[in-house]
C-alpha positions as a LaTeX table, in Angstrom:
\begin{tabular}{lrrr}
\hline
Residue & $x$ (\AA) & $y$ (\AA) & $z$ (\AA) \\
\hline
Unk1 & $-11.16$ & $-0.24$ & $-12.33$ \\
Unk2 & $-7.69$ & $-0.93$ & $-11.12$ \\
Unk3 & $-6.45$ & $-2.71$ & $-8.17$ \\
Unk4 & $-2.79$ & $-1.98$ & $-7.21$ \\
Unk5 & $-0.85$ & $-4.18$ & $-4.84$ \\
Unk6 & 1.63 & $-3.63$ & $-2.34$ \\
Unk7 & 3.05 & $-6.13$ & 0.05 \\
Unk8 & 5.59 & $-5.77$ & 3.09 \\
Unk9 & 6.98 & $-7.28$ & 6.24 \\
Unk10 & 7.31 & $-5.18$ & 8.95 \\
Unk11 & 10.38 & $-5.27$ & 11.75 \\
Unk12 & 9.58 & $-7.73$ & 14.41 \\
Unk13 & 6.93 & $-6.45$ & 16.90 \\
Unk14 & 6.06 & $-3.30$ & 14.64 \\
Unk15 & 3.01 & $-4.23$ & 13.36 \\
Unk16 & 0.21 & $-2.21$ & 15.53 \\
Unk17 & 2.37 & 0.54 & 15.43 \\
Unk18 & 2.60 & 0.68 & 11.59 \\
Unk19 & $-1.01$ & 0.65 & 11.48 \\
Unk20 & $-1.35$ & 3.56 & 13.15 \\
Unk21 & 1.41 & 5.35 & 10.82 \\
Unk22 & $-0.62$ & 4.31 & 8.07 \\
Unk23 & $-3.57$ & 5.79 & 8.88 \\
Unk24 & $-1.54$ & 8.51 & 8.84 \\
Unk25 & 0.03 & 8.65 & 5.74 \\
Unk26 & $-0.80$ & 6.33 & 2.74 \\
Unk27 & $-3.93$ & 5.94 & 4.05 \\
Unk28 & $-4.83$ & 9.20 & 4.40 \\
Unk29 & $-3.18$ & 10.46 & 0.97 \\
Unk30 & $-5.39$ & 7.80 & $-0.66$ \\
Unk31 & $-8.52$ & 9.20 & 0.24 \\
Unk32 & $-7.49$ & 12.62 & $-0.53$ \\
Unk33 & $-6.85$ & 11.51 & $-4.04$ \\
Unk34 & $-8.96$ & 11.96 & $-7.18$ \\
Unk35 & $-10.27$ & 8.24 & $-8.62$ \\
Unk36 & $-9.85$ & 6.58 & $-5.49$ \\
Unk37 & $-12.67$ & 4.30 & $-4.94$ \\
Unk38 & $-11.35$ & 1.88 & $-1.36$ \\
Unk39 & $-8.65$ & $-0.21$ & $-0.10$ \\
Unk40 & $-8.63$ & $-3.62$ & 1.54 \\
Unk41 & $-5.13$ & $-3.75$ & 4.33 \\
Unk42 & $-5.03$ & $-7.30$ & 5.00 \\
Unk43 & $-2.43$ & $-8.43$ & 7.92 \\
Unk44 & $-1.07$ & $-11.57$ & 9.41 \\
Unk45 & 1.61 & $-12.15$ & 12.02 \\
Unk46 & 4.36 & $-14.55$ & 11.03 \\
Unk47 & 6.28 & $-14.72$ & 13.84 \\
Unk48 & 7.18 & $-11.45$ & 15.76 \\
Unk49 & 6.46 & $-9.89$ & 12.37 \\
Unk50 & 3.32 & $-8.29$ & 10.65 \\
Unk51 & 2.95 & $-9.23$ & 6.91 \\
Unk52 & 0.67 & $-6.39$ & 4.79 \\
Unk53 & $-0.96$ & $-6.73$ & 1.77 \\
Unk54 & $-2.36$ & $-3.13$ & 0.77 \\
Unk55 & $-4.86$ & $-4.00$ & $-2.36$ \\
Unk56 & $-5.77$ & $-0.48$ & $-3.53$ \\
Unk57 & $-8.88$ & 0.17 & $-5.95$ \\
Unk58 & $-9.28$ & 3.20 & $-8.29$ \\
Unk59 & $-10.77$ & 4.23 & $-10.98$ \\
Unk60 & $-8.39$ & 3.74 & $-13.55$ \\
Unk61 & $-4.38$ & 4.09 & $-14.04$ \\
Unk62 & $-4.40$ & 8.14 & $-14.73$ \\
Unk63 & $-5.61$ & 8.06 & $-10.90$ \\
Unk64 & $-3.21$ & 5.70 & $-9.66$ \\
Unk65 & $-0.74$ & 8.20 & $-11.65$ \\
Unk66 & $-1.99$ & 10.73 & $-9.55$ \\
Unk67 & $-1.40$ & 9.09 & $-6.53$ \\
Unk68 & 2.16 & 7.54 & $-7.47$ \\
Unk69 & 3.71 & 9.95 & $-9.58$ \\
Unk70 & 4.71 & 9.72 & $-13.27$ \\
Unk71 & 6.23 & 5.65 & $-12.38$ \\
Unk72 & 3.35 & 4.14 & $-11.21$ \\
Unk73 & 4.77 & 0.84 & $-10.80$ \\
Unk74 & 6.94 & 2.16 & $-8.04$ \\
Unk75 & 6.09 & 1.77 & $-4.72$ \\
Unk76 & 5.40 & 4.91 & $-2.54$ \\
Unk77 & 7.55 & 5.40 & 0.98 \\
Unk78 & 7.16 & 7.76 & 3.19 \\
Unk79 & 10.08 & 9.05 & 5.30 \\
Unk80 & 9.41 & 7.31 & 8.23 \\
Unk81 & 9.22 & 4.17 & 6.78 \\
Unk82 & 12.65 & 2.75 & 7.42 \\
Unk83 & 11.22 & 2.41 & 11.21 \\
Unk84 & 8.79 & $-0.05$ & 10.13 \\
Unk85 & 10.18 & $-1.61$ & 7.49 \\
Unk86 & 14.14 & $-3.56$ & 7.24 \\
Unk87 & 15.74 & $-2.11$ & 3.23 \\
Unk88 & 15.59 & $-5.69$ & 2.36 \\
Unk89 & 11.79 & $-6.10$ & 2.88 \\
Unk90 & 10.77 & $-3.38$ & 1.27 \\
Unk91 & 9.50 & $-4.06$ & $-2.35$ \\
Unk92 & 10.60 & $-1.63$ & $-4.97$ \\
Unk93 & 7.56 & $-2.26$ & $-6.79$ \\
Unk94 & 3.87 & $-3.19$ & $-6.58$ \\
Unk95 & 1.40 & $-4.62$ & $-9.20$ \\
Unk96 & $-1.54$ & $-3.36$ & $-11.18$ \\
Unk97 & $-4.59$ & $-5.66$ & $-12.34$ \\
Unk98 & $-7.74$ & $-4.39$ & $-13.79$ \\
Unk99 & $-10.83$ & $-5.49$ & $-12.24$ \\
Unk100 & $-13.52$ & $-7.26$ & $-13.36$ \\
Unk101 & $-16.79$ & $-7.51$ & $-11.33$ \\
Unk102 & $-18.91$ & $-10.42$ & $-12.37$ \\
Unk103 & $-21.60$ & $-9.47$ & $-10.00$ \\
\hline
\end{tabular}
């Protein structure tokens, strides 16, 4: 298993309302894709801004691939984005670990 991780500060006072617009997109487009197995969005405020850590699990890299397009170390961005998120806090690219369960 793979977990891929994305991190992002949104624009002061934005972060409710990016929640909602990511339900609606990367949200959304993860479920719909083949190997994805969950995702943990973790959030804290700091300041008048909303910090997000997307941690992504799935089955292995040819689904993240399937998800992210032939660069998988890329991070995706919707169009809207820009509304949420200032150029400058937008990370270019996320990490990939595999995943060990010592259950």
């Amino acid at each position: 298993m793979i977990a891929r991780i994305w991190q992002g500060r949104t624009r002061p006072g934005m972060g409710e309302a990016y929640m909602s617009y990511l339900k609606q997109t990367g949200l959304k487009e993860y479920k719909a894709t083949e190997g994805f197995q969950d995702v943990l969005v973790l959030t804290r405020e700091v300041g008048d801004e909303t910090e997000y850590v997307l941690v992504t699990l799935w089955e292995s890299m040819d689904a993240v691939r399937r998800f992210a397009g032939p660069d998988p170390e890329r991070a995706v961005y919707y169009p809207k984005d820009d509304r949420y998120f200032p150029q400058e806090q937008r990370a270019p690219h996320v990490l990939h670990y595999e995943v060990h369960n010592n259950r």
